[in-house]
C-alpha positions as CSV (number, residue, x, y, z in Angstrom):
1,X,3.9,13.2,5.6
2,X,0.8,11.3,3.9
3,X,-1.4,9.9,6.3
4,X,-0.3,6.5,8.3
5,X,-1.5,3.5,5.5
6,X,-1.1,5.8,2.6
7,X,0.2,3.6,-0.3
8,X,4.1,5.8,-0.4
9,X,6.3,3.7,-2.3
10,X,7.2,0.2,-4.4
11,X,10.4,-1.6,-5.6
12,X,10.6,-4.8,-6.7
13,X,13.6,-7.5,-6.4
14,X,15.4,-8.9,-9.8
15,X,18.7,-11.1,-10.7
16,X,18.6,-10.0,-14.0
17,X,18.4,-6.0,-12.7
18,X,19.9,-4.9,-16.4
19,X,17.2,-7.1,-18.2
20,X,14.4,-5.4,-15.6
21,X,15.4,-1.8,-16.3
22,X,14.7,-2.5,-20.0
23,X,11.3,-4.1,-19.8
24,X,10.1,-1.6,-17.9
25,X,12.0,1.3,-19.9
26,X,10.0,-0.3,-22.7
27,X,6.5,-0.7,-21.3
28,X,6.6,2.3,-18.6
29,X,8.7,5.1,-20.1
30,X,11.0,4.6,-17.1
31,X,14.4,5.9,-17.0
32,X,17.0,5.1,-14.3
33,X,19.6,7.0,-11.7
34,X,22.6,5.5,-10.5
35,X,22.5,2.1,-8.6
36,X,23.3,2.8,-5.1
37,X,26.7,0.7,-4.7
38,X,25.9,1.4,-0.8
39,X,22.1,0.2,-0.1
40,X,22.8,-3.1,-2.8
41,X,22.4,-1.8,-6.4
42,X,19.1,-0.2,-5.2
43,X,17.9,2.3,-8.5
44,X,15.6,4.3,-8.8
45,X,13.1,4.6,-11.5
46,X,11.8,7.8,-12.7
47,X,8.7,9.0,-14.3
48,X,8.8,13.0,-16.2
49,X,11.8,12.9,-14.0
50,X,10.4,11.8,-10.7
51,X,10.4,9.4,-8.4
52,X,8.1,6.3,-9.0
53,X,9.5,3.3,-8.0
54,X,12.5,1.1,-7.7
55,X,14.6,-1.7,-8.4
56,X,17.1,-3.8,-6.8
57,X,18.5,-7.5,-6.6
58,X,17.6,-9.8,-4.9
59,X,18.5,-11.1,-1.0
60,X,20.2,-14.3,-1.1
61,X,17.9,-16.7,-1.3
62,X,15.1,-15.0,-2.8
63,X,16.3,-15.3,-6.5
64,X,13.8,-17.2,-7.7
65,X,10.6,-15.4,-6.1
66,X,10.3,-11.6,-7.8
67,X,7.6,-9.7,-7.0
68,X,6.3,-6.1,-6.4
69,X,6.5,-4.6,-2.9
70,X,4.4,-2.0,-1.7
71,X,5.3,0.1,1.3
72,X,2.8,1.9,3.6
73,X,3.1,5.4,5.3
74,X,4.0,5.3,8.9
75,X,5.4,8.0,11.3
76,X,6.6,5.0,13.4
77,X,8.0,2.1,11.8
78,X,8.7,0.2,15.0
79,X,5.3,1.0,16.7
80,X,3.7,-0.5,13.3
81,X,5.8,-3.3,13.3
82,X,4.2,-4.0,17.1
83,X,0.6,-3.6,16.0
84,X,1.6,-6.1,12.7
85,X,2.3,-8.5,16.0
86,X,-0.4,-8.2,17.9
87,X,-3.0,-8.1,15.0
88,X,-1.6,-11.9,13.8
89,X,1.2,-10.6,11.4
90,X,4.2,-11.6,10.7
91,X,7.3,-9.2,10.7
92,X,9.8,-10.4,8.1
93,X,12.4,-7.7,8.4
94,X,12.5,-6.0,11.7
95,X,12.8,-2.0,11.5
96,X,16.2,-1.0,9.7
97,X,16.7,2.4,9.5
98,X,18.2,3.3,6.0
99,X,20.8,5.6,6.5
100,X,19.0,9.5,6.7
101,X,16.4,8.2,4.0
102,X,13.6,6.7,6.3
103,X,13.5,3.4,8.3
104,X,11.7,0.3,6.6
105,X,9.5,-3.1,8.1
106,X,9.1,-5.4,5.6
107,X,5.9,-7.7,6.9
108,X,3.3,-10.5,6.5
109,X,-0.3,-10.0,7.0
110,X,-2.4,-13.2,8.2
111,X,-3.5,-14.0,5.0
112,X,0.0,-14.4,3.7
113,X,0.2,-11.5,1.5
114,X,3.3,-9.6,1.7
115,X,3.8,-5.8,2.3
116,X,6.3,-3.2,3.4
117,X,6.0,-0.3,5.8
118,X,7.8,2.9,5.1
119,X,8.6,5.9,7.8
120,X,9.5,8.4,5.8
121,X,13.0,10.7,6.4
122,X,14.9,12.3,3.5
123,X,13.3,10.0,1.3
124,X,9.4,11.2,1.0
125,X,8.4,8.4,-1.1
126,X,6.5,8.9,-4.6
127,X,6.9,11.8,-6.3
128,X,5.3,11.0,-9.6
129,X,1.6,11.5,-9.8
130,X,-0.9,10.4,-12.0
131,X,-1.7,11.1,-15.3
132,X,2.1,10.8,-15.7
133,X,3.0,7.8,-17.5
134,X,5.1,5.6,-15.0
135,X,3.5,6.5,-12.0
136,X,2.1,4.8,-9.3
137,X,-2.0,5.1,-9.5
138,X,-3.6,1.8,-7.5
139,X,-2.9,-1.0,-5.5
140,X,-5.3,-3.6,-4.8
141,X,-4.2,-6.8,-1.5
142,X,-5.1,-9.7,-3.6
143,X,-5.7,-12.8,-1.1
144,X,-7.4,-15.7,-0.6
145,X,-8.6,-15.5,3.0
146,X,-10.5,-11.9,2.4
147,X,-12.2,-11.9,5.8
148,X,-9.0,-12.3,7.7
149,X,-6.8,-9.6,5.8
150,X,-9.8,-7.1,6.3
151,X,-9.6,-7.8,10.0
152,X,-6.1,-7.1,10.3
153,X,-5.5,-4.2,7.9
154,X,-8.3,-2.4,9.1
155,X,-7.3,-3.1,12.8
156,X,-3.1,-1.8,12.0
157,X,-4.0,0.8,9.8
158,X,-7.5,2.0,11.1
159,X,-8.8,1.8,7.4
160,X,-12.8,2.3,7.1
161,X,-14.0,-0.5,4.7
162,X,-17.0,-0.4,1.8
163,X,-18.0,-3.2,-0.3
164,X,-18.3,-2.7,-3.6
165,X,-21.0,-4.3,-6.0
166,X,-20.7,-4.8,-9.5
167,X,-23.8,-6.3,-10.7
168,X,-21.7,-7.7,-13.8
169,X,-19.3,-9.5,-11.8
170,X,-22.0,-11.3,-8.6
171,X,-19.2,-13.3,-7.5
172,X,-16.8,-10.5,-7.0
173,X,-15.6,-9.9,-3.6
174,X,-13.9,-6.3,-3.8
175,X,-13.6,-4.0,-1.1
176,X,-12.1,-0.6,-0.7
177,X,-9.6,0.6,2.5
178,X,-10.4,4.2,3.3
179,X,-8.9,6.9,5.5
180,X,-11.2,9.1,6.2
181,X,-13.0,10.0,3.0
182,X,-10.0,9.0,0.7
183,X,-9.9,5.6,-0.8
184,X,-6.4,4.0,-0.6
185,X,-6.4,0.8,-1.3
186,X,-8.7,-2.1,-2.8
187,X,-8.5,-6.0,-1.5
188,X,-9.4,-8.0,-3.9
189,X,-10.8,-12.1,-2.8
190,X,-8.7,-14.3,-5.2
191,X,-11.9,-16.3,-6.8
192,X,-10.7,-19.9,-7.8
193,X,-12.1,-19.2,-11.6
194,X,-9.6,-16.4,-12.1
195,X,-6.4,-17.6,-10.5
196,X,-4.1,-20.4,-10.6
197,X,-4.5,-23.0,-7.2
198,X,-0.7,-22.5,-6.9
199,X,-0.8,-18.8,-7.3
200,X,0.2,-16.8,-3.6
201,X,-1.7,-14.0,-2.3
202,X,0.2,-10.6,-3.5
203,X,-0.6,-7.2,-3.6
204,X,-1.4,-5.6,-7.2
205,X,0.7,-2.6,-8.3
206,X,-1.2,-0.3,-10.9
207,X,0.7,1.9,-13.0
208,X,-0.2,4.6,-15.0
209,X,0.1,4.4,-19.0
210,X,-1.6,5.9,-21.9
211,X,-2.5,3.6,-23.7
212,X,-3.4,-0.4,-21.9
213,X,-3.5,-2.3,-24.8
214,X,0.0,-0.8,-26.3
215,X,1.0,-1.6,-23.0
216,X,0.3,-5.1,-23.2
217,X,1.2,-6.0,-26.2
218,X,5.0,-4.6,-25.5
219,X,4.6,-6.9,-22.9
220,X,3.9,-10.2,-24.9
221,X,6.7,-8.7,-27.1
222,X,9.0,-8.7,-24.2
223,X,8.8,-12.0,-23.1
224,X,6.1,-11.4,-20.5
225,X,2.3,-12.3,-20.0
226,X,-0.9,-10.9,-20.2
227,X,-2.9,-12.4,-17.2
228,X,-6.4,-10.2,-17.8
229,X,-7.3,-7.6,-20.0
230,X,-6.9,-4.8,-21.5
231,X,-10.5,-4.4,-20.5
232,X,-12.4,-1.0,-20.1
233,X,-13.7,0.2,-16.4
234,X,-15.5,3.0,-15.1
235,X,-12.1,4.0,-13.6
236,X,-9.9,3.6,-16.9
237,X,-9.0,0.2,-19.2
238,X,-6.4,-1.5,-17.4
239,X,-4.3,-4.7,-17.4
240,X,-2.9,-7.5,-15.5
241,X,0.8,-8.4,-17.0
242,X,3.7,-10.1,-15.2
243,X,7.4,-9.3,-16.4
244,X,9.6,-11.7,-18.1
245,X,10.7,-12.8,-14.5
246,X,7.1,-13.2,-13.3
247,X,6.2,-10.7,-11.3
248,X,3.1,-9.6,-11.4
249,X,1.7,-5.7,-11.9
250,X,-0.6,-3.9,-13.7
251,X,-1.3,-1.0,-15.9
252,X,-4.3,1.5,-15.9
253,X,-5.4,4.3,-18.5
254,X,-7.3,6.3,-16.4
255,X,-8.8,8.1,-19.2
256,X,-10.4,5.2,-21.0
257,X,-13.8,4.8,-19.2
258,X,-16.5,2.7,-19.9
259,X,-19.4,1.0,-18.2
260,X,-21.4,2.4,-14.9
261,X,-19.8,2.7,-11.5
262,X,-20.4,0.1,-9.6
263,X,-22.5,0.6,-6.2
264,X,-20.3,0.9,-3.2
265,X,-21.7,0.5,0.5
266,X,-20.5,0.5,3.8
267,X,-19.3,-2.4,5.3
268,X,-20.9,-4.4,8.1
């Protein structure tokens, strides 16, 4: 089992689950199983055949809020959903265990971003790996209170933080999540210039593609957005895009570099 805090898995919710599969059939490569009549029209999306993601509609009375969910490694879902308590989270779902697949937490942190925890049973979580096209590659907590989700994902989790500076961007505040010397996840400070005043804190779901800017532009084509990019990093050209229903993920050639990496440190 990957490590507790590993990044294992994402779904996301839609009403229009048909119109979904085929935007992201389109822009991902994705193909589809069976919906699973059972856990709600929950279906899987495959990359080269394997598992990256899935989708699902929505609960009542979250039709009108889709959005990408991603679910951390835990070998105790319950025991994480107490330290999401006392650390000044909020647990949204309590733990349900999901027949023989694994038990799930879906959660809150103090900043308001939203998250799921994951406990692994028959269901190990992501199976496709990068440079597939399709899979899972990144994921970045993108909030506006930075210094309170750091606090609390570092105290659940036990992540060890670095900053990292990009002498391009001087107002970027961009830190990674570690465990041990493995870099899991980035959080990213939601800078007023770069996001909408109405726009909630979310965490950013990076997908691997081979090409960004064909990427996007099936996007546009689709009825979605393009919210940054394509641009070119030391880490691969990647973009922000949202779906036709609006929720928000992103795409990352891994093989397009450009630029110098930026300096990382440890945190204070």
């Amino acid at each position: 089992m990957p490590r507790a805090g590993t990044p294992i898995w994402a779904d996301a919710m839609f009403a229009d689950l048909e119109g979904a599969k085929r935007f992201y059939g389109e822009v991902l490569g994705w193909t589809f199983g069976e919906a699973s009549t059972e856990y709600g029209d929950y279906t899987e999306a495959y990359a080269d055949g394997k598992a990256a993601a899935a989708v699902v509609p929505p609960m009542p009375g979250a039709e009108d809020t889709p959005a990408w969910c991603l679910y951390l490694a835990s070998p105790d879902a319950a025991a994480t959903a107490e330290k999401i308590r006392e650390n000044g989270g909020q647990v949204l779902m309590e733990p349900m265990q999901v027949s023989d697949f694994g038990t799930m937490v879906l959660a809150r942190d103090p900043s308001g971003t939203v998250f799921g925890v994951w406990q692994p049973g028959r269901h190990r979580g992501f199976e496709a790996r990068p440079p597939a096209p399709g899979a899972y590659c990144w994921a970045e907590v993108t909030t506006r209170d930075p210094d309170r989700a750091d606090a609390f994902f570092g105290a659940v989790f036990g992540y060890r933080q670095q900053v990292m500076q990009d002498p391009g961007e001087p107002d970027q505040d961009f830190r990674l999540y570690n465990l041990g010397d493995t870099t899991v996840l980035g959080r990213l400070a939601m800078h007023p210039k770069d996001f909408p005043a109405d726009a909630p804190p979310f965490v950013n779901v990076y997908f691997t593609v081979d090409d960004a800017d064909r990427a996007a532009s099936r996007t546009r084509e689709l009825g979605g957005q393009v919210h940054w990019g394509p641009e070119s990093s030391p880490y691969g050209r990647f973009a922000v895009l949202a779906d036709p229903a609006g929720a928000v993920f992103s795409v990352l050639d891994p093989e397009t570099t450009s630029g110098r990496t930026p300096r990382i440190e440890d945190a204070g």
